[in-house]
C-alpha atoms as an extended CHARMM CRD file, in Angstrom:
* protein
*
       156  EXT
         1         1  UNK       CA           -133.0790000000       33.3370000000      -55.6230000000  PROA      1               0.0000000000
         2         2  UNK       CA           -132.1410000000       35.5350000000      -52.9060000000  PROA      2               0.0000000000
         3         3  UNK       CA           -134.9220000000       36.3150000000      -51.1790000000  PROA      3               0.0000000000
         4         4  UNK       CA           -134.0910000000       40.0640000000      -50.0910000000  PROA      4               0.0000000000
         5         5  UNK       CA           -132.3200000000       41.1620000000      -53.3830000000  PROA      5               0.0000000000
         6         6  UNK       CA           -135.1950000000       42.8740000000      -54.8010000000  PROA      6               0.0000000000
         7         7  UNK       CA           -136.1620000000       45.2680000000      -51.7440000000  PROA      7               0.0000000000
         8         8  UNK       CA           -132.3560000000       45.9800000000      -51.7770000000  PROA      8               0.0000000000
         9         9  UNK       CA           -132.2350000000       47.1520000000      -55.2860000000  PROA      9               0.0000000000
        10        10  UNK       CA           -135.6120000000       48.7170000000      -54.3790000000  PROA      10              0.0000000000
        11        11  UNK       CA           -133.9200000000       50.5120000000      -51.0070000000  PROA      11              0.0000000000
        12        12  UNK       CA           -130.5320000000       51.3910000000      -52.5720000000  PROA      12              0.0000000000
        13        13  UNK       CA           -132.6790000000       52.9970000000      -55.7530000000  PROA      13              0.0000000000
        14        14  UNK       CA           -135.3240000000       55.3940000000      -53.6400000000  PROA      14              0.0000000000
        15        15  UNK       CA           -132.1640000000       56.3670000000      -50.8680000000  PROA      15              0.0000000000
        16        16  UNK       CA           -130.8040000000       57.8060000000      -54.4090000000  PROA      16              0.0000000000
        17        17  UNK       CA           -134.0760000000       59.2890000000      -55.4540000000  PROA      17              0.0000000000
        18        18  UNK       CA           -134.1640000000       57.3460000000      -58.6870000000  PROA      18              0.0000000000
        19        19  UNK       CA           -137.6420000000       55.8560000000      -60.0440000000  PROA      19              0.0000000000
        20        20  UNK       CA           -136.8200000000       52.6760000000      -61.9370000000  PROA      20              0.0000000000
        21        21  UNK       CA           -136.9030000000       54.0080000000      -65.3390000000  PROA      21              0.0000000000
        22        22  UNK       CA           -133.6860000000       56.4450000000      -64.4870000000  PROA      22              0.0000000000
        23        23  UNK       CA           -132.0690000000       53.2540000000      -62.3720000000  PROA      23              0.0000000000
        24        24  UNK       CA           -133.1090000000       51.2230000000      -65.7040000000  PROA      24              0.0000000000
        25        25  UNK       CA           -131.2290000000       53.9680000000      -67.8980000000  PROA      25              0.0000000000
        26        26  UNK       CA           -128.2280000000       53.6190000000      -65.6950000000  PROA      26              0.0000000000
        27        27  UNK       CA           -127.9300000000       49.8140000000      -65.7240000000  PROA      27              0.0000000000
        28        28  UNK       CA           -128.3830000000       49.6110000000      -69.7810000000  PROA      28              0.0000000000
        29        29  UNK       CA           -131.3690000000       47.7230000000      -69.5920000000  PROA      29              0.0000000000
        30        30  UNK       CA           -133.9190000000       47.6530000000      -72.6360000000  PROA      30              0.0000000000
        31        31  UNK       CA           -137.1230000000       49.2640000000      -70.1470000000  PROA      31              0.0000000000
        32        32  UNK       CA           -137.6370000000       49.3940000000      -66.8460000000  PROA      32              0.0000000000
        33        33  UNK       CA           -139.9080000000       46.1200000000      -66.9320000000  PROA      33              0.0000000000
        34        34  UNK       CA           -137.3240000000       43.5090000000      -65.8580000000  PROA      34              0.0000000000
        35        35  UNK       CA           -136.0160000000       45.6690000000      -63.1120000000  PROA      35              0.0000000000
        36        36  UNK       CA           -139.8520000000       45.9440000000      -61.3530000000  PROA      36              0.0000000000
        37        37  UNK       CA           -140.1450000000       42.0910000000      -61.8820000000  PROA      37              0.0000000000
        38        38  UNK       CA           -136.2190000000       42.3100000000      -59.8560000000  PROA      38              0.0000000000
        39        39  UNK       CA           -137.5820000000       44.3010000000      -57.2800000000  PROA      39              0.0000000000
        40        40  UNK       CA           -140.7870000000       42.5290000000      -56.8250000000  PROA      40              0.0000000000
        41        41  UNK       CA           -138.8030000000       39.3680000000      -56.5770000000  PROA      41              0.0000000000
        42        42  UNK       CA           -140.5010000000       38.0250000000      -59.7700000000  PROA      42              0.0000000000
        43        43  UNK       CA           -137.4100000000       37.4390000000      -61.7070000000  PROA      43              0.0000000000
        44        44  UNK       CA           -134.2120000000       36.7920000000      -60.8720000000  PROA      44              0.0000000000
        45        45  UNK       CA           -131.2450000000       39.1240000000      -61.6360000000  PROA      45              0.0000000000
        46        46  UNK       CA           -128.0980000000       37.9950000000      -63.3840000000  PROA      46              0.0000000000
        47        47  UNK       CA           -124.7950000000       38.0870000000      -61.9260000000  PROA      47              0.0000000000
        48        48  UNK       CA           -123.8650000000       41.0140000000      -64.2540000000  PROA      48              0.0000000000
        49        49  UNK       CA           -126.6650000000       42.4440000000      -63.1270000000  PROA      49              0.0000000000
        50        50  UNK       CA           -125.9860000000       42.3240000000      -59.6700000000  PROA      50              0.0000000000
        51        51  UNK       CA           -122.1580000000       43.7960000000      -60.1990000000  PROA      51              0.0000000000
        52        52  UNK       CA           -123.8430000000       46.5280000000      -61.9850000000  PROA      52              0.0000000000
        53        53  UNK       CA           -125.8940000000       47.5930000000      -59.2230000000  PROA      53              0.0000000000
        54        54  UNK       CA           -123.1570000000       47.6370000000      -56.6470000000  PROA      54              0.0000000000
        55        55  UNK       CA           -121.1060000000       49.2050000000      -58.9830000000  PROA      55              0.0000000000
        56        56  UNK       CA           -123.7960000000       52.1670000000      -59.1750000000  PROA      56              0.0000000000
        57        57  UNK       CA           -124.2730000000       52.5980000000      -55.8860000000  PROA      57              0.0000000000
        58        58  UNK       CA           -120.6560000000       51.9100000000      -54.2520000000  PROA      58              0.0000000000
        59        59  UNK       CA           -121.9580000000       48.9920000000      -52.2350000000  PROA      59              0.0000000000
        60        60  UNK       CA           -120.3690000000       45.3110000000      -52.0160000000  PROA      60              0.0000000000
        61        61  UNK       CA           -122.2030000000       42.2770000000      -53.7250000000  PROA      61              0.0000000000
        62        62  UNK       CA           -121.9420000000       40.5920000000      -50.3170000000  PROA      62              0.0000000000
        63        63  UNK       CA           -124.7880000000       43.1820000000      -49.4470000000  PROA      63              0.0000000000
        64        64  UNK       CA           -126.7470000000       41.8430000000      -52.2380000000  PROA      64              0.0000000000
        65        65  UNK       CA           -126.3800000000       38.6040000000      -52.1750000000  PROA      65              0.0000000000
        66        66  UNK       CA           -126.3580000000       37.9280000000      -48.6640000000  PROA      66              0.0000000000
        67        67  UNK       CA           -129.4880000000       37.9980000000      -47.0040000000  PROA      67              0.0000000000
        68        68  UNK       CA           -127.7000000000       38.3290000000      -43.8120000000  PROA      68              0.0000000000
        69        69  UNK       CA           -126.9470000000       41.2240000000      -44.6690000000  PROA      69              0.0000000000
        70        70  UNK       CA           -129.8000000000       43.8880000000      -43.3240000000  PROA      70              0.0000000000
        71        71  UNK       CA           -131.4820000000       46.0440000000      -45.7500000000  PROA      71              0.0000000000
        72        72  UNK       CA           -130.8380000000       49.0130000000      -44.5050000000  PROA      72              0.0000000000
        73        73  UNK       CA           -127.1820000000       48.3850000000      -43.9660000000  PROA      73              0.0000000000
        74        74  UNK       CA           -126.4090000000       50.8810000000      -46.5410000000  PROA      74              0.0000000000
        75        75  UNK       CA           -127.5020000000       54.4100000000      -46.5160000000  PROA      75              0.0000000000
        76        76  UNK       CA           -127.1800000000       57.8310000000      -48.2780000000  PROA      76              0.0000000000
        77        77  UNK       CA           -124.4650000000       58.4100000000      -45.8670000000  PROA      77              0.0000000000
        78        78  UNK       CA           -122.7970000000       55.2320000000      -46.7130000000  PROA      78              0.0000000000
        79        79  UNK       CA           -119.7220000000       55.7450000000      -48.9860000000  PROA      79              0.0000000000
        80        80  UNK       CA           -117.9730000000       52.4710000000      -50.3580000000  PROA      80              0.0000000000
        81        81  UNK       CA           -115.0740000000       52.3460000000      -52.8700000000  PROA      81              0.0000000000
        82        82  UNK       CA           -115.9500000000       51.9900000000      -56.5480000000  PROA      82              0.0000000000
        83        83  UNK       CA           -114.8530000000       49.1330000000      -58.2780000000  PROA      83              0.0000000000
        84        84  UNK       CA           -114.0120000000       50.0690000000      -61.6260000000  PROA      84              0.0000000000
        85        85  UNK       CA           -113.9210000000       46.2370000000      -62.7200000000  PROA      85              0.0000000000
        86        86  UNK       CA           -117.0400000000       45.4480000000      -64.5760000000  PROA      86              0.0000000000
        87        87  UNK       CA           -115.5060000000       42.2680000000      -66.2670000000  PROA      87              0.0000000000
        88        88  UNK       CA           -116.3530000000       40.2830000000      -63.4700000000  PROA      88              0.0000000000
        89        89  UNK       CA           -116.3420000000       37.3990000000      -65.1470000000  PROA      89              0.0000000000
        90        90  UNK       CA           -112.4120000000       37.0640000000      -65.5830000000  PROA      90              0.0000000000
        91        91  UNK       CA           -112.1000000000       38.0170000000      -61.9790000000  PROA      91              0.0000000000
        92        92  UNK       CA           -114.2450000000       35.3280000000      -61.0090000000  PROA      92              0.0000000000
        93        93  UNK       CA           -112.9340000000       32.9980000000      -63.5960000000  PROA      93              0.0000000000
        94        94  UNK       CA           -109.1230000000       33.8160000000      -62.0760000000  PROA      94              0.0000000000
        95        95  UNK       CA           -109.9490000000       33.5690000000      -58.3630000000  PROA      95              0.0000000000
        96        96  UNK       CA           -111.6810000000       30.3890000000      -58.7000000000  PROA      96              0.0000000000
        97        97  UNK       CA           -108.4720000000       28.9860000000      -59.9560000000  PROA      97              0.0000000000
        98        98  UNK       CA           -106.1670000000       30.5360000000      -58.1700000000  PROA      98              0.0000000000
        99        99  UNK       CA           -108.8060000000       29.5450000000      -54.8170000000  PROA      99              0.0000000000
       100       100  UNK       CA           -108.8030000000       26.2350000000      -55.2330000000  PROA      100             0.0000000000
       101       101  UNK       CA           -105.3280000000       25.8260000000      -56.1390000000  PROA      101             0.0000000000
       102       102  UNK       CA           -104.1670000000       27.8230000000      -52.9540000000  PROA      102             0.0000000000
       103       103  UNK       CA           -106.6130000000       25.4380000000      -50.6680000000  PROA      103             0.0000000000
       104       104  UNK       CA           -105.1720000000       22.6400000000      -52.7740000000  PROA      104             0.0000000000
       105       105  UNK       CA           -108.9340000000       21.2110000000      -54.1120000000  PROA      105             0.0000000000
       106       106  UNK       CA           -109.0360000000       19.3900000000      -57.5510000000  PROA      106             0.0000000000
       107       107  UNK       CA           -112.5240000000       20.5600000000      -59.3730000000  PROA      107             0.0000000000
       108       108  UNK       CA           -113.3010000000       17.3890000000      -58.6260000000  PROA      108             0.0000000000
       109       109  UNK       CA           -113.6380000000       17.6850000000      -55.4990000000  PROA      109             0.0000000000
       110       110  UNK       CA           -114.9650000000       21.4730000000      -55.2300000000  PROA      110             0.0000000000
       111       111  UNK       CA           -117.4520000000       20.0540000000      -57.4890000000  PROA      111             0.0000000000
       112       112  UNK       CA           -118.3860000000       17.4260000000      -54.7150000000  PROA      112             0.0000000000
       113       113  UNK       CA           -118.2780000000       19.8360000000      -51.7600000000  PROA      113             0.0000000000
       114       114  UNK       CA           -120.9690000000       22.2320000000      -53.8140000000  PROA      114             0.0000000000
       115       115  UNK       CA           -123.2130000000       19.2560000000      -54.0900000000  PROA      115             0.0000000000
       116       116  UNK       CA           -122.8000000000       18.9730000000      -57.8960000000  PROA      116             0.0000000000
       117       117  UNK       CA           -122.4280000000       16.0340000000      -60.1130000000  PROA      117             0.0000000000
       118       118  UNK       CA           -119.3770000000       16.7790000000      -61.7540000000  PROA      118             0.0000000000
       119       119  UNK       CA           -116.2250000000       18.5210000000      -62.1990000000  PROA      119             0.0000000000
       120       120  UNK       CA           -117.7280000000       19.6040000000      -65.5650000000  PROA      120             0.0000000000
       121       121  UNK       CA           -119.4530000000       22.3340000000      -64.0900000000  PROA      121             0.0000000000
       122       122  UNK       CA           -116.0320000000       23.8770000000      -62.4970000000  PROA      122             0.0000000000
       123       123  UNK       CA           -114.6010000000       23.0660000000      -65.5770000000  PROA      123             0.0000000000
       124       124  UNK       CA           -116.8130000000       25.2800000000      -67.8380000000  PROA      124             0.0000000000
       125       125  UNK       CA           -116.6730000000       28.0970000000      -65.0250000000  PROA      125             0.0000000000
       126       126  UNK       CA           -113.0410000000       28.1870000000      -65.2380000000  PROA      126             0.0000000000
       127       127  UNK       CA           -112.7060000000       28.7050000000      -68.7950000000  PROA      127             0.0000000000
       128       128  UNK       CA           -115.9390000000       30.6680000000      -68.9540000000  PROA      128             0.0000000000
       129       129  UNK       CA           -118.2880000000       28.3880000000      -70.6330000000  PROA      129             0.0000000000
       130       130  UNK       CA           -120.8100000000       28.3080000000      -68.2070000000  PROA      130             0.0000000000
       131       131  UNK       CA           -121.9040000000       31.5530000000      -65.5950000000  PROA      131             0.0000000000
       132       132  UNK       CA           -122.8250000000       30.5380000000      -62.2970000000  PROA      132             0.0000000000
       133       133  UNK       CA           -125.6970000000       31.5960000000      -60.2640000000  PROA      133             0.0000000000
       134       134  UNK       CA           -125.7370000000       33.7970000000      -57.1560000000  PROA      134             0.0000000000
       135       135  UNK       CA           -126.2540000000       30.9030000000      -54.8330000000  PROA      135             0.0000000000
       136       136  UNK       CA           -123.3450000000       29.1960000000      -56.0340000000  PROA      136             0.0000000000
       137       137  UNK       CA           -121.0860000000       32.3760000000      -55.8660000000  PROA      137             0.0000000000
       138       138  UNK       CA           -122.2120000000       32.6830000000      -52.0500000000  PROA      138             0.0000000000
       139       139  UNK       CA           -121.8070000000       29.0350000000      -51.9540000000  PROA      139             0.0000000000
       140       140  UNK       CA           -118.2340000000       29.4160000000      -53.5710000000  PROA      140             0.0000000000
       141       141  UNK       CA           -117.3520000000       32.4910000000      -50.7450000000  PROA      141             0.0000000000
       142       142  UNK       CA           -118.5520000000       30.5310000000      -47.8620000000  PROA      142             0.0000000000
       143       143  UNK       CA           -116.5940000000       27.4870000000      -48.8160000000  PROA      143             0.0000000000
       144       144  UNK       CA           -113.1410000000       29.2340000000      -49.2020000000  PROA      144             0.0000000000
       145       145  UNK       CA           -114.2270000000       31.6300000000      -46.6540000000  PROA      145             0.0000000000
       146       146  UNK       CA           -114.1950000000       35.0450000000      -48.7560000000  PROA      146             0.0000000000
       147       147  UNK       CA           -117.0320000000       37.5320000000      -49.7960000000  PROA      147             0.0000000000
       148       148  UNK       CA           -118.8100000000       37.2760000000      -53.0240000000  PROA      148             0.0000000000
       149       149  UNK       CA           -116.8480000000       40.9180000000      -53.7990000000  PROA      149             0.0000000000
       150       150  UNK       CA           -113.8040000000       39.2470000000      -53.4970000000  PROA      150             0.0000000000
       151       151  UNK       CA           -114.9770000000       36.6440000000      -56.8270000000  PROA      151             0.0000000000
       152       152  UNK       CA           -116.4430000000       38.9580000000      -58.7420000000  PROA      152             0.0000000000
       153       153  UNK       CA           -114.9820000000       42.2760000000      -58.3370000000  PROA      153             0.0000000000
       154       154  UNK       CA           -111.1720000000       41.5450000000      -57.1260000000  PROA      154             0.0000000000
       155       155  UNK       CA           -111.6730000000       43.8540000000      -53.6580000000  PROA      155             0.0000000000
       156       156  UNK       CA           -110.4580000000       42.3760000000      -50.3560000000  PROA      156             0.0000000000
C-alpha cells in the first residue's frame, strides 16, 4: 500500500473544502466509510479509485501513487489538465502491450523482471482478466520508464 496515499486524498479533499461525505458523493461510493478507512491508511484504494480521485481534482496518479511525490505538491492554485478517460483499464490494458512490444519484452520475461512467477499474470492483465495493484503499476512505469498517468489515463 502506498504509504502517503491516504493524507493525499485527505490534503487534495480539505484544499477543496470538501468533508468526506461530499468527496464520497463525488467518487460514487456507497458512504463515506471506506474513504475514512482510505485516508487513515486502513484500507487500501483500488486502482479505479485512485483514477477517480485524480480525475476530480485535475492531479496526475503519479502524485498518488508515488510517495516521492510531496504532499503538498499540489495546491488550490495548482491547475492540471482533466483527463476525460475514466476507462482506464483499456488504456492500461493497450499500453502494456504496445510497451512491451516497443521495448521488445515477451510477458515472459516482463513477468520475470516484476518478480512474478509467471507470464500468466501479464497474460490476464492484457486481456483484462486480472487488475493489477498500485505497486505493480509504479512497478510497470519505473520499468519502461513512464508515469503511472501515462498507463492508466493515456497523458504524456
Amino acid at each position: 500500500m502506498r504509504r502517503l496515499l491516504g493524507a493525499k486524498i485527505r490534503y487534495l479533499r480539505e484544499q477543496q473544502r470538501l468533508t468526506q461525505v461530499e468527496l464520497a458523493q463525488r467518487l460514487n461510493l456507497a458512504s463515506h466509510s471506506h474513504l475514512n478507512n482510505v485516508e487513515a491508511s486502513r484500507r487500501a484504494a483500488s486502482l479505479d479509485l485512485i483514477v477517480r480521485v485524480a480525475h476530480i481534482f485535475h492531479v496526475p496518479t503519479d502524485y498518488l501513487l508515488r510517495d516521492t511525490v510531496p504532499i503538498e505538491a499540489f495546491t488550490n492554485q495548482t491547475v492540471m489538465k482533466s483527463s476525460t478517460s475514466l476507462a482506464w483499464q483499456q488504456v492500461f490494458r493497450t499500453g502494456l502491450i504496445q510497451l512491451r512490444e516497443q521495448h521488445q519484452i515477451s510477458q515472459s520475461q516482463l513477468a520475470r523482471s516484476l518478480g512474478l512467477n509467471s507470464q500468466a499474470y501479464i497474460s490476464n492483465l492484457e486481456i483484462g482478466r486480472k487488475v493489477p495493484s498500485p505497486e505493480v503499476i509504479v512497478q510497470i512505469a519505473d520499468l519502461f520508464d513512464t508515469t503511472t498517468d501515462t498507463l492508466l489515463v493515456g497523458d504524456e
